[in-house]
OpenMM code with the backbone's topology and positions (N, CA, C; nanometers):
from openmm import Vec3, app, unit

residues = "UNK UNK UNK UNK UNK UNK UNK UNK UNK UNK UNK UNK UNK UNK UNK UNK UNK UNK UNK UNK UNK UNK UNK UNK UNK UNK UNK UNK UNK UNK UNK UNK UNK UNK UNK UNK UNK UNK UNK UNK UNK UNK UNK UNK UNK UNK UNK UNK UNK UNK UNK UNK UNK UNK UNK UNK UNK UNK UNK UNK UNK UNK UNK UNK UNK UNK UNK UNK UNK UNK UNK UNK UNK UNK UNK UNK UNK UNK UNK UNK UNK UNK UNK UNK UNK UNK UNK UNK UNK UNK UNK UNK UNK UNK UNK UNK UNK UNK UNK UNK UNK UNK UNK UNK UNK UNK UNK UNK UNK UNK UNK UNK".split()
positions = [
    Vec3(-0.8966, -4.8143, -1.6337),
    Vec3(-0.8532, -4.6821, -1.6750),
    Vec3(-0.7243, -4.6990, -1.7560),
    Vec3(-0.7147, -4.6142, -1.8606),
    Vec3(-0.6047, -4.6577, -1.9626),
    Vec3(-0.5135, -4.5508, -1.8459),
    Vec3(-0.3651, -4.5830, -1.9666),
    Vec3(-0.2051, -4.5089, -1.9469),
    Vec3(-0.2933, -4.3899, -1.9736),
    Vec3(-0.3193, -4.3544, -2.1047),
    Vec3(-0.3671, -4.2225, -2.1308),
    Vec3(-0.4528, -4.1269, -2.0345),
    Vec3(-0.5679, -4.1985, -1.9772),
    Vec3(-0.7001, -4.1100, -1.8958),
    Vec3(-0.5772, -4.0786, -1.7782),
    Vec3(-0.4902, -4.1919, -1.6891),
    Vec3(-0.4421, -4.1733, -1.6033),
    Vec3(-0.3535, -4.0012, -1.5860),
    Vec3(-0.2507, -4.0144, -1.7194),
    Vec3(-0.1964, -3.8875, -1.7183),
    Vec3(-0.2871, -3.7756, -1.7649),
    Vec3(-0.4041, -3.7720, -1.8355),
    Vec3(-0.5293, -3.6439, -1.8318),
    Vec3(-0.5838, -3.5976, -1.6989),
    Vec3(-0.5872, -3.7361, -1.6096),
    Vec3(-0.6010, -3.6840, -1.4394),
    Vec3(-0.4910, -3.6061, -1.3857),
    Vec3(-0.3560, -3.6498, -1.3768),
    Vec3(-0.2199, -3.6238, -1.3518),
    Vec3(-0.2395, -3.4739, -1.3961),
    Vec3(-0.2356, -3.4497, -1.5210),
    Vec3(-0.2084, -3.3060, -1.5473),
    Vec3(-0.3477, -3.1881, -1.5138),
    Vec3(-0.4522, -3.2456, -1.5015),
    Vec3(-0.5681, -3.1417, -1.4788),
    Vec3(-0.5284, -3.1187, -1.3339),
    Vec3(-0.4554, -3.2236, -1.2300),
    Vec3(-0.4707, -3.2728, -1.1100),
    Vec3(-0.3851, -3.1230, -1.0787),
    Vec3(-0.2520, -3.1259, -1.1625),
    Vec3(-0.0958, -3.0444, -1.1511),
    Vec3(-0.1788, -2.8958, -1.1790),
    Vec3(-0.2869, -2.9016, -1.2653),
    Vec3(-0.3042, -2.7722, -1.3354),
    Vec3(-0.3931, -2.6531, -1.2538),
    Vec3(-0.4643, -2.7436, -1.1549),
    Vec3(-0.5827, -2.7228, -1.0343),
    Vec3(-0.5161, -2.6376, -0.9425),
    Vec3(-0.3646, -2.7322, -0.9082),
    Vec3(-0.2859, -2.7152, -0.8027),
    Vec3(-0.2235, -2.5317, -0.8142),
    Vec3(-0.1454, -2.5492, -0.9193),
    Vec3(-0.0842, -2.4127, -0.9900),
    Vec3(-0.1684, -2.3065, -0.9957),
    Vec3(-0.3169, -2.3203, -1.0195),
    Vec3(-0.3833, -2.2053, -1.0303),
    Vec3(-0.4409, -2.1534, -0.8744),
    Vec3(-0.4724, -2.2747, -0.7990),
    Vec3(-0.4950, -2.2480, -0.6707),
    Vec3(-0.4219, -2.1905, -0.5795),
    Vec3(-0.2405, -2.2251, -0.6087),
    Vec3(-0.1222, -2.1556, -0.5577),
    Vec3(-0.1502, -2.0021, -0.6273),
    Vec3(-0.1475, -1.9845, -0.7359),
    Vec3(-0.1445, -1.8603, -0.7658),
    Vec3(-0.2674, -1.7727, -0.7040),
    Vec3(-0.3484, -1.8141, -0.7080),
    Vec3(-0.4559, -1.7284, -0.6530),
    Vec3(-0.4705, -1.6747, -0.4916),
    Vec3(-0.4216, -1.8158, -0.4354),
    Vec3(-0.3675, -1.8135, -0.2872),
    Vec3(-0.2610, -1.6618, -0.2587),
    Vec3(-0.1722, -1.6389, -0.3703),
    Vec3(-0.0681, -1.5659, -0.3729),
    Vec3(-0.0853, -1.4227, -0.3903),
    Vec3(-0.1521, -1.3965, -0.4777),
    Vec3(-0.2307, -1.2780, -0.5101),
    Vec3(-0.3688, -1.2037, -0.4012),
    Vec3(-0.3994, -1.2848, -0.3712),
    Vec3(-0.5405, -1.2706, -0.2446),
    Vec3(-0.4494, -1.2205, -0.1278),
    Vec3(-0.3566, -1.3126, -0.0689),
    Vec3(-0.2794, -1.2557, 0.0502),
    Vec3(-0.2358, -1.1719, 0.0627),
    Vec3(-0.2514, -1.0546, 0.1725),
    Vec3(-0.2048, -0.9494, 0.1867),
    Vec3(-0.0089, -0.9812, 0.2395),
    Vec3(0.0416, -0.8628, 0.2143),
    Vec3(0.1961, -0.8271, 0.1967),
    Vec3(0.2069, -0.8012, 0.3709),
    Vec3(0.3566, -0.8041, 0.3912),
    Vec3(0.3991, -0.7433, 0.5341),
    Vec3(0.3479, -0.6201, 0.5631),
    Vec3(0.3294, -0.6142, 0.4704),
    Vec3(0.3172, -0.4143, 0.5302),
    Vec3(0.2021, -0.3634, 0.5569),
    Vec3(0.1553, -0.4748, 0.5665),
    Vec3(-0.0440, -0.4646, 0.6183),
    Vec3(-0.1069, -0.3848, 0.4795),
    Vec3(-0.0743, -0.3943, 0.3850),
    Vec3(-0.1645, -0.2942, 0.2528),
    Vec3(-0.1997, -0.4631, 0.2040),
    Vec3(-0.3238, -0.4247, 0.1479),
    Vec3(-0.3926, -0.5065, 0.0048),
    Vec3(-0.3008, -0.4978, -0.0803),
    Vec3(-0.3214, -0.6558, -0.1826),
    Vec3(-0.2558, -0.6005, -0.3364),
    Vec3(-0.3572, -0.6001, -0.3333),
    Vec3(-0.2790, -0.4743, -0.4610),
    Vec3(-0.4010, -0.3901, -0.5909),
    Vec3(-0.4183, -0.2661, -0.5424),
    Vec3(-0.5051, -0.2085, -0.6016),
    Vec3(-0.5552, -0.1065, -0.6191),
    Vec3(-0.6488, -0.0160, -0.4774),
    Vec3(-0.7082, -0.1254, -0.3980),
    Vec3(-0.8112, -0.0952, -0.2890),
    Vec3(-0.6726, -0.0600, -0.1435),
    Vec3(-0.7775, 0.0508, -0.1061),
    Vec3(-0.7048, 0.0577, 0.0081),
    Vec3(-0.7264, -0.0061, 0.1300),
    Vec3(-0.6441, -0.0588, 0.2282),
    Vec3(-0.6953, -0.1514, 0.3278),
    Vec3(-0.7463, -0.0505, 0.4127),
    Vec3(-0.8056, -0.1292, 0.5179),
    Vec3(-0.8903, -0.0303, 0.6450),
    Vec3(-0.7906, -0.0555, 0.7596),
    Vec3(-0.6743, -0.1441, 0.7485),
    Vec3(-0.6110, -0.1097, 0.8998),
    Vec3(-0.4775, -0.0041, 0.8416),
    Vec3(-0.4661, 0.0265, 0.9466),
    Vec3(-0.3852, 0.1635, 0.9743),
    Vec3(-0.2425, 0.1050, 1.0456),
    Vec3(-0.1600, 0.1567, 1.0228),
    Vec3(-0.0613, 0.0683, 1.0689),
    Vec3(0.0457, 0.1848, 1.0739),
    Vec3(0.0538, 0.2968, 1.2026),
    Vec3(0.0849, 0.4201, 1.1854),
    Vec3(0.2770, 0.3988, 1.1884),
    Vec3(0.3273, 0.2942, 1.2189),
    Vec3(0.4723, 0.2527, 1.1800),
    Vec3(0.5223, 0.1273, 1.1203),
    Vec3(0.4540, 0.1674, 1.0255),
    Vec3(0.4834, 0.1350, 0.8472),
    Vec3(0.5442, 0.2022, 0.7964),
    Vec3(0.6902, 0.1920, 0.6889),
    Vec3(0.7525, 0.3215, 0.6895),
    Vec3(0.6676, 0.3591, 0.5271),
    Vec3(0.6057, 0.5039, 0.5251),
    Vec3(0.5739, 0.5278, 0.3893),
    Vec3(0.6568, 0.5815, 0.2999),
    Vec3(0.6076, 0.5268, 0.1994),
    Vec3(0.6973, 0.5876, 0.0573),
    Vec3(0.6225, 0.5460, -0.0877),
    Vec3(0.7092, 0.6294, -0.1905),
    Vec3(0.6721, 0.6446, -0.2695),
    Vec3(0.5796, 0.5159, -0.3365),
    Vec3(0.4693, 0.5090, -0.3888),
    Vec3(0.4396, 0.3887, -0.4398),
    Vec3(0.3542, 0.2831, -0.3620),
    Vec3(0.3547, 0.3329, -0.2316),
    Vec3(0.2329, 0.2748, -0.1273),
    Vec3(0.0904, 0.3212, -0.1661),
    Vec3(-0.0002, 0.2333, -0.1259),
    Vec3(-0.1512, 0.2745, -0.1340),
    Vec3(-0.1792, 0.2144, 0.0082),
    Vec3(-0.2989, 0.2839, 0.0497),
    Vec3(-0.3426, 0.2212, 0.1241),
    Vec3(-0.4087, 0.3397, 0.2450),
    Vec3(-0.5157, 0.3034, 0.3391),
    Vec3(-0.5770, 0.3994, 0.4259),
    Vec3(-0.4509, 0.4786, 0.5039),
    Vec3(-0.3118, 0.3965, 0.5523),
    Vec3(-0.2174, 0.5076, 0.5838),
    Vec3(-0.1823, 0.6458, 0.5709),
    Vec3(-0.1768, 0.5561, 0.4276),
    Vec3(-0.1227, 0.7359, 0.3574),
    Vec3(-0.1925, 0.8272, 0.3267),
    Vec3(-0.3765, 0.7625, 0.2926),
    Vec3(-0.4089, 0.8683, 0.3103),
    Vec3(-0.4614, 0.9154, 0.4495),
    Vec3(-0.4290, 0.8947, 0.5479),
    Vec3(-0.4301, 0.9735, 0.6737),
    Vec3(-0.2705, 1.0516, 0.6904),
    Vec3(-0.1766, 1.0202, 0.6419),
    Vec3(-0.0756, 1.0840, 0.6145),
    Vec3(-0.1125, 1.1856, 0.5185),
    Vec3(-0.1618, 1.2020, 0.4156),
    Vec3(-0.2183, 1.2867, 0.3182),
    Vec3(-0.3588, 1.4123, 0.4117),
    Vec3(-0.4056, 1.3186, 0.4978),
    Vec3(-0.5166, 1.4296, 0.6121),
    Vec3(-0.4103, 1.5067, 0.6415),
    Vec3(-0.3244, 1.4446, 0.7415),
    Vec3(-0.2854, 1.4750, 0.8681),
    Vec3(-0.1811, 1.6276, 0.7935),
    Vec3(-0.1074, 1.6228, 0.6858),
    Vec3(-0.0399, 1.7189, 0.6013),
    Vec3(-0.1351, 1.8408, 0.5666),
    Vec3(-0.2516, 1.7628, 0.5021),
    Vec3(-0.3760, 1.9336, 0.4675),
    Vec3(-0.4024, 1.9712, 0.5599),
    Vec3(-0.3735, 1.9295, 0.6914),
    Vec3(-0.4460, 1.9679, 0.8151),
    Vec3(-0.3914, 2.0397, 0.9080),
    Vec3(-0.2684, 2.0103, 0.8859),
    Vec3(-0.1263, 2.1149, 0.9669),
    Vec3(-0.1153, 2.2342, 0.9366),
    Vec3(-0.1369, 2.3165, 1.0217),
    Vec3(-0.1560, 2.4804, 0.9419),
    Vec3(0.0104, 2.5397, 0.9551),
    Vec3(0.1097, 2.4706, 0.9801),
    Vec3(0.2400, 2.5490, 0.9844),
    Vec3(0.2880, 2.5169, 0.8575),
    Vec3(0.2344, 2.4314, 0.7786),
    Vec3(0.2674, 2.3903, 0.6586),
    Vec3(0.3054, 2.5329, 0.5662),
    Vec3(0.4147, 2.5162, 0.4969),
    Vec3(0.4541, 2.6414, 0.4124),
    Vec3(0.3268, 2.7150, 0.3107),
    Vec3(0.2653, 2.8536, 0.3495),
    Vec3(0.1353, 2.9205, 0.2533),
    Vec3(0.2129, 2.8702, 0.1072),
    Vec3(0.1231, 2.8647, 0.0237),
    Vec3(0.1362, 2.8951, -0.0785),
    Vec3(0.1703, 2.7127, -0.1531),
    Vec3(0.1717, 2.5992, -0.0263),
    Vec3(0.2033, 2.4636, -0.1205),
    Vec3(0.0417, 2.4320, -0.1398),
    Vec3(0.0125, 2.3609, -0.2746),
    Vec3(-0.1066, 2.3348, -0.2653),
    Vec3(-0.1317, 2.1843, -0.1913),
    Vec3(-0.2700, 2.1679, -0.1712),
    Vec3(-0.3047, 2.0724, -0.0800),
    Vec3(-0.2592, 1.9719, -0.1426),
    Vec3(-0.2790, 1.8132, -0.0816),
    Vec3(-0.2661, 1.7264, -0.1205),
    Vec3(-0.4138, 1.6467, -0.1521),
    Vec3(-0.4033, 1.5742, -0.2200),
    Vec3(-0.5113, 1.4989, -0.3054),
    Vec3(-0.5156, 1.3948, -0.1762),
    Vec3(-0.6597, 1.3595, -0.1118),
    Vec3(-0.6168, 1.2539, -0.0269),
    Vec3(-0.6911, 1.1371, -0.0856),
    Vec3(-0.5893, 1.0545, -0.1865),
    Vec3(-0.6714, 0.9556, -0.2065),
    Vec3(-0.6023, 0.8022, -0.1723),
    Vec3(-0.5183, 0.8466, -0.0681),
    Vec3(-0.3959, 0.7089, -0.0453),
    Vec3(-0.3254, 0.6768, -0.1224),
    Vec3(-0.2628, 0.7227, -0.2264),
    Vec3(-0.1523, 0.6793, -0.3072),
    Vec3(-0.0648, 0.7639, -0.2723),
    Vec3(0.0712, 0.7167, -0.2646),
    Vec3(0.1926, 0.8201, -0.2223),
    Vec3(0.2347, 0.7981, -0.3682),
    Vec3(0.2508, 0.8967, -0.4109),
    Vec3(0.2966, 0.9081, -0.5259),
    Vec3(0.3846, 1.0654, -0.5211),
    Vec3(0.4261, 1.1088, -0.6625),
    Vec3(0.5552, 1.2165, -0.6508),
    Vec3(0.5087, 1.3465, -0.5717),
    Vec3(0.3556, 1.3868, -0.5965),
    Vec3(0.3373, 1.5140, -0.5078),
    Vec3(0.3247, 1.4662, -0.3318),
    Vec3(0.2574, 1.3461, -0.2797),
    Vec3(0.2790, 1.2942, -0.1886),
    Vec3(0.4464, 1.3266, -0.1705),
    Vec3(0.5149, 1.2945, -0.2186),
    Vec3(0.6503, 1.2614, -0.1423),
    Vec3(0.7057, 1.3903, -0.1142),
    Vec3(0.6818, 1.4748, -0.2807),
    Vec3(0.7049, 1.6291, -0.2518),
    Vec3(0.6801, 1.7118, -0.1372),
    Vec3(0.6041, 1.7217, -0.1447),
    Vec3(0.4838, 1.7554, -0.0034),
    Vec3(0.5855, 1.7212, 0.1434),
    Vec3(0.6063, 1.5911, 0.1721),
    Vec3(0.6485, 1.5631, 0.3045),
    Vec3(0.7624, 1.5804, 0.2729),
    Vec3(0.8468, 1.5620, 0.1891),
    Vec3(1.0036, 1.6061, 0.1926),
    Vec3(1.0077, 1.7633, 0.2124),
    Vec3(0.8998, 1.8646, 0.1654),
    Vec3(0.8993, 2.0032, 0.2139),
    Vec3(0.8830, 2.0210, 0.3556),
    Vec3(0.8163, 1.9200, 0.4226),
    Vec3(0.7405, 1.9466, 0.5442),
    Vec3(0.8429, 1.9193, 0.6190),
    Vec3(0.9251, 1.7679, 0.6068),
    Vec3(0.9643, 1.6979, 0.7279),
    Vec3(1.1425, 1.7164, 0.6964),
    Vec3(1.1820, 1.7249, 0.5460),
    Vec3(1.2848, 1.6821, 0.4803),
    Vec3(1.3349, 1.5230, 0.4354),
    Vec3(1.2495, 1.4307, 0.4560),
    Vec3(1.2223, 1.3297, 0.4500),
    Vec3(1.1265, 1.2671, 0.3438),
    Vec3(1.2023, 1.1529, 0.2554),
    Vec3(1.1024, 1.1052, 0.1018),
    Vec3(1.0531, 1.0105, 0.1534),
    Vec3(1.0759, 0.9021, 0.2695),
    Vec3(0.9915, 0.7886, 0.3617),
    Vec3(0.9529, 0.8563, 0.5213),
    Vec3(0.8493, 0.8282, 0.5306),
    Vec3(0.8203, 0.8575, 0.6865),
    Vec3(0.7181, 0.7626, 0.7095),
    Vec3(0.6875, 0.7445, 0.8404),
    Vec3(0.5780, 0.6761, 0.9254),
    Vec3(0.4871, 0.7945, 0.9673),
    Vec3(0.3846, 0.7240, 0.9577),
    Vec3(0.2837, 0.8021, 0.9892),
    Vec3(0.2758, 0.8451, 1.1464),
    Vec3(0.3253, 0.7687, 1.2523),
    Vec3(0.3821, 0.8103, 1.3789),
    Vec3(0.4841, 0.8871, 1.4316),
    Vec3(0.5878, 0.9151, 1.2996),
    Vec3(0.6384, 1.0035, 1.2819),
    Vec3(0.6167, 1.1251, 1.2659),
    Vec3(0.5265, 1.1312, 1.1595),
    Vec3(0.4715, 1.2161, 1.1111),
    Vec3(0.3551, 1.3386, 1.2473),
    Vec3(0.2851, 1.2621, 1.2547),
    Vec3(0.2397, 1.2792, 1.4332),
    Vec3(0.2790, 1.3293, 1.5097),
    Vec3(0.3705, 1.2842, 1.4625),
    Vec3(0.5105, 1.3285, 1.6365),
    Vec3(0.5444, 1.4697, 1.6422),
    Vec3(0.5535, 1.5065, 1.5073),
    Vec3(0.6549, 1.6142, 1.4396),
    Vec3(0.5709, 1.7204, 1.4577),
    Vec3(0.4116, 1.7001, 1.4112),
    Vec3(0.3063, 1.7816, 1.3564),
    Vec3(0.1855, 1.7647, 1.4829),
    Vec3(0.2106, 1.7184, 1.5735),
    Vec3(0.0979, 1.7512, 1.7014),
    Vec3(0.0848, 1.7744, 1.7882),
] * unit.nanometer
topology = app.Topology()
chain = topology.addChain("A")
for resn in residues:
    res = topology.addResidue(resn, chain)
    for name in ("N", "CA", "C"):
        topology.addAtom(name, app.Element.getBySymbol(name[0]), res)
C-alpha cells in the first residue's frame, strides 16, 4: 500500500467518524425530554418548565388543559392545540396564570 492510498484511508476513515458524530447528535433527544425538530414526542413530562419556543406533546396538553378551563376570561379565543408554544400560547397563559413559563403541573394545580 503506497504513502498516498494510506492517507485516502486516514481521511475517508476521519470523514465516516464526523458524520457519524453528527448524526449521533442530532437523533438524540435534549434534557427536556422533547425531540429535535419538528415532531412532537409522546412522553409527557408535566415538570418541564414551558415556554416560549417548546414543541412537543406537553404543551399541547397545556394548550387542552387552557381550552378546557371554563374560568378562563369569555371573550379570549381558544388556543390552537398543536404543541408549539409560541406568542399566542404564551399570551394565553400569561392572561390565565400571569406567568410567560409554567409547568404543566403547575398549570394543573392552579386549574383543577
Amino acid at each position: 500500500m503506497t504513502k498516498k492510498t494510506k492517507q485516502i484511508f486516514i481521511g475517508v476513515g476521519i470523514l465516516v467518524v464526523v458524520i457519524a458524530i453528527v448524526y449521533f447528535i442530532k437523533k438524540k433527544p435534549n434534557a427536556d425530554n422533547k425531540e429535535i425538530g419538528n415532531s412532537a414526542s409522546l412522553f409527557i413530562d408535566e415538570d418541564r418548565l414551558l415556554k416560549r419556543g417548546d414543541v412537543g406533546s406537553d404543551v399541547e396538553s397545556l394548550q387542552r388543559g387552557y381550552n378546557n378551563y371554563e374560568a378562563i376570561p369569555k371573550g379570549l379565543t381558544k388556543l390552537v392545540e398543536d404543541g408549539q408554544f409560541g406568542a399566542k400560547t404564551e399570551a394565553a397563559i400569561y392572561t390565565a396564570t400571569g406567568r410567560k413559563q409554567i409547568r404543566l403541573s403547575q398549570f394543573n394545580n392552579l386549574y383543577n
